[in-house]
C-alpha positions in Angstrom: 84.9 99.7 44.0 88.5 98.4 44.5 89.3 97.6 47.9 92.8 97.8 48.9 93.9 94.0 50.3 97.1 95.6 52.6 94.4 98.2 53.7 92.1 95.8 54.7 95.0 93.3 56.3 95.9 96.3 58.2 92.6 97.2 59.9 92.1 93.4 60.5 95.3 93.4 62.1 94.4 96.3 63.9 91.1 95.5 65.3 92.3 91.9 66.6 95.3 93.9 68.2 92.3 96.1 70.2 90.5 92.8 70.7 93.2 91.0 72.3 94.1 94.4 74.8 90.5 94.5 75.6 90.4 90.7 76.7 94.0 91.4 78.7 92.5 94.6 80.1 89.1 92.9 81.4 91.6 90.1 83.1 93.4 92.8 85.4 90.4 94.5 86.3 88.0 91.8 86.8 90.4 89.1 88.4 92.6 89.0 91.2 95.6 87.8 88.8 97.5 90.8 90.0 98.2 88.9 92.8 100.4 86.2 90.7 102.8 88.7 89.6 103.2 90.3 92.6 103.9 87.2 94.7 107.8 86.7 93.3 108.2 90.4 93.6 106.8 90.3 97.4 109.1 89.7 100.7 107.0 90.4 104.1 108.7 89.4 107.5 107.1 89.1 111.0 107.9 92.9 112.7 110.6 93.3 115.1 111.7 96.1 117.6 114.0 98.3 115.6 115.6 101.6 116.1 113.5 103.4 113.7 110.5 102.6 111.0 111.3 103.6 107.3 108.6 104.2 104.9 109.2 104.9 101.3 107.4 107.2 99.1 106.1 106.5 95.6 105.0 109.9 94.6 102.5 112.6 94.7 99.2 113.4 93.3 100.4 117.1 91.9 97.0 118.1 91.2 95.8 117.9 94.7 99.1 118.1 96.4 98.7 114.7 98.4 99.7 110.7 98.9 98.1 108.3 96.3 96.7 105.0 97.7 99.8 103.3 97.7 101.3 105.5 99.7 99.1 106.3 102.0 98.7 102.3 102.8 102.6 102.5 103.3 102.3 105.1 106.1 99.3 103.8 107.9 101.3 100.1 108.0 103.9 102.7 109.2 102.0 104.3 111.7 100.4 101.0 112.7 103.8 99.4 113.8 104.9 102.7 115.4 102.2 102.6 117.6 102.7 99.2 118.2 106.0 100.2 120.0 108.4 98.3 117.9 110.0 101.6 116.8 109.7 105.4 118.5 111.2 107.6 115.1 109.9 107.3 111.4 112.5 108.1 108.1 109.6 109.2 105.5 111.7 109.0 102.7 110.5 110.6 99.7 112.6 113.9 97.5 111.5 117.2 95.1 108.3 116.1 93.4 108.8 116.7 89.2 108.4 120.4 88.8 107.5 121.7 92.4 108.7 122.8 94.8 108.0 121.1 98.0 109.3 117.3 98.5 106.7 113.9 99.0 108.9 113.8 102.3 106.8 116.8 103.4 103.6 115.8 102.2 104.5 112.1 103.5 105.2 114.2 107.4 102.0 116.7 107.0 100.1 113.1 106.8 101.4 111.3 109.7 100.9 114.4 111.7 97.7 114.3 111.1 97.4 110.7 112.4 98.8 111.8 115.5 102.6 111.1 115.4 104.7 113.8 116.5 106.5 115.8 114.8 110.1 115.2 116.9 109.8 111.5 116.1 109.7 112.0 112.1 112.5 112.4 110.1 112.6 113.4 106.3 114.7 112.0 103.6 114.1 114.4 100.9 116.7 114.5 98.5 116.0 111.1 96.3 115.2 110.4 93.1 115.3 106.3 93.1 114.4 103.6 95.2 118.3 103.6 95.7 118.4 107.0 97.0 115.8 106.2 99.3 118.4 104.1 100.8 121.8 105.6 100.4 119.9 108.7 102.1 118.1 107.0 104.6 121.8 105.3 105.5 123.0 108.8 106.2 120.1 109.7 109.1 120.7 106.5 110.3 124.3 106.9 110.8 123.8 111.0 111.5 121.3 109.1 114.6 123.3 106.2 115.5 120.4 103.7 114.3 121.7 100.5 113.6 118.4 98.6 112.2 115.3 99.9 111.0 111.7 98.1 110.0 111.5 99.0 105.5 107.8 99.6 104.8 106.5 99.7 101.2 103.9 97.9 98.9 104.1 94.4 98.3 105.1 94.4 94.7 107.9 96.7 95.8 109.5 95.0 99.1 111.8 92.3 97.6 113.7 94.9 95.4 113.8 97.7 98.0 114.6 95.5 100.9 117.8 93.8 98.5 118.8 97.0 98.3 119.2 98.3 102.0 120.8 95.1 102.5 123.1 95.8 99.7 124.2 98.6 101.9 124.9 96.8 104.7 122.3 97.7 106.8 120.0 95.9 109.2 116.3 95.3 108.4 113.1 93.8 108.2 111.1 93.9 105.2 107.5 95.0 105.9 104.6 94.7 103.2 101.9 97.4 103.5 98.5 95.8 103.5 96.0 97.1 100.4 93.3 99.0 101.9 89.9 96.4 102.0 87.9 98.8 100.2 90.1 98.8 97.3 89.9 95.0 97.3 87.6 94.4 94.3 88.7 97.9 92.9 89.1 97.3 89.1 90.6 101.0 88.4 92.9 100.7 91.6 93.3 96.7 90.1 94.7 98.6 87.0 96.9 101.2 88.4 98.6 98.7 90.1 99.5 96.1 87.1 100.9 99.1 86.0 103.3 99.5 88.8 103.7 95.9 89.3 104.9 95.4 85.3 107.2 98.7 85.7 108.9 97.0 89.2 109.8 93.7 87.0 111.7 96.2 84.3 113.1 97.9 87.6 114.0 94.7 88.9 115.8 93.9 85.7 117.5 97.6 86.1 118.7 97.2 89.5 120.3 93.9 89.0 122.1 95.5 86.1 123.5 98.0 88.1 124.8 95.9 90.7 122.4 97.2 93.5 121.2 94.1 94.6 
């Protein structure tokens, strides 16, 4: 029998490559080491009154028409400093989810209503597409309202890049860093979906800077 030396190069190759993504797989979802690549992405500030609370969406989960984790931590840190007093109106700012048609805006309004927030003290910002949209849009209410400053709410791996970009704008903030829900603390699937997110915000990051939007 003649066995083929590129062949079996090849499936060396190959099996050390599923090794090595096995070994970096086990690190995200058995350590905490998320936490070391979110920490230069992160900005969190003490909370101040402010004219209104923004909280920025980060999609939908289609198949059961509702928030994923992340977002639902964004508007309960929301709703937290809402009830807290430091704001009376919430921008939930969130456009058309991919091939629907209703906006994460609604779904993000439909959620805080059934905290217990009233309806008159939400506003939706449902036209955007980008982090950038989120702002540009969120700019317009503001102005529409006469809201000079507003508290930015979002996950931690995505403050430093959204809040650069509201300031971009010219408008007065402070950055707020939604807390991850304890029971997801030693989550290794939730551990995973977030590497994801924190790797695509450092090629955002990158993108943004390109751009000039920070």
């Amino acid at each position: 029998m003649i066995i083929n030396d590129s062949s079996t190069k090849y499936a060396t190759i190959g099996l050390w490559t599923m090794f090595g993504l096995s070994v970096v797989l086990a690190i995200f979802v058995f350590t905490g080491i998320n936490n070391l690549f979110v920490m230069p992405l992160e900005r969190s500030e003490d909370p101040q009154s402010a004219d209104v609370i923004i909280v920025l969406g980060g999609g939908v989960v289609k198949e059961t028409r509702s928030l994923p984790w992340s977002v639902q931590e964004r508007m309960r840190q929301g709703i937290v400093l809402y009830r807290q007093g430091y704001a009376t109106n919430m921008i939930l700012a969130g456009g058309t989810v991919s091939g629907e048609s209703y906006t994460e805006s609604e779904i993000m309004k439909a959620y805080a209503q059934l905290l217990g927030i009233a309806p008159g003290d939400l506003f939706e910002e449902k036209s955007s597409t980008s982090t950038y949209e989120n702002a540009t849009n969120s700019l317009e209410i503001m102005n529409d309202k006469n809201w000079k400053s507003a508290l930015v709410v979002t996950s931690d791996y995505h403050t430093k890049r959204a809040c650069k970009v509201f300031e971009k704008l010219d408008i007065e903030i402070i950055c707020i860093s939604a807390s991850l829900d304890s029971i997801f603390e030693k989550d290794g699937f939730r551990r995973l979906i977030d590497a994801r997110s924190i790797f695509r915000e450092y090629i955002a990051t990158v993108y943004y800077y390109l751009r000039g939007y920070l």
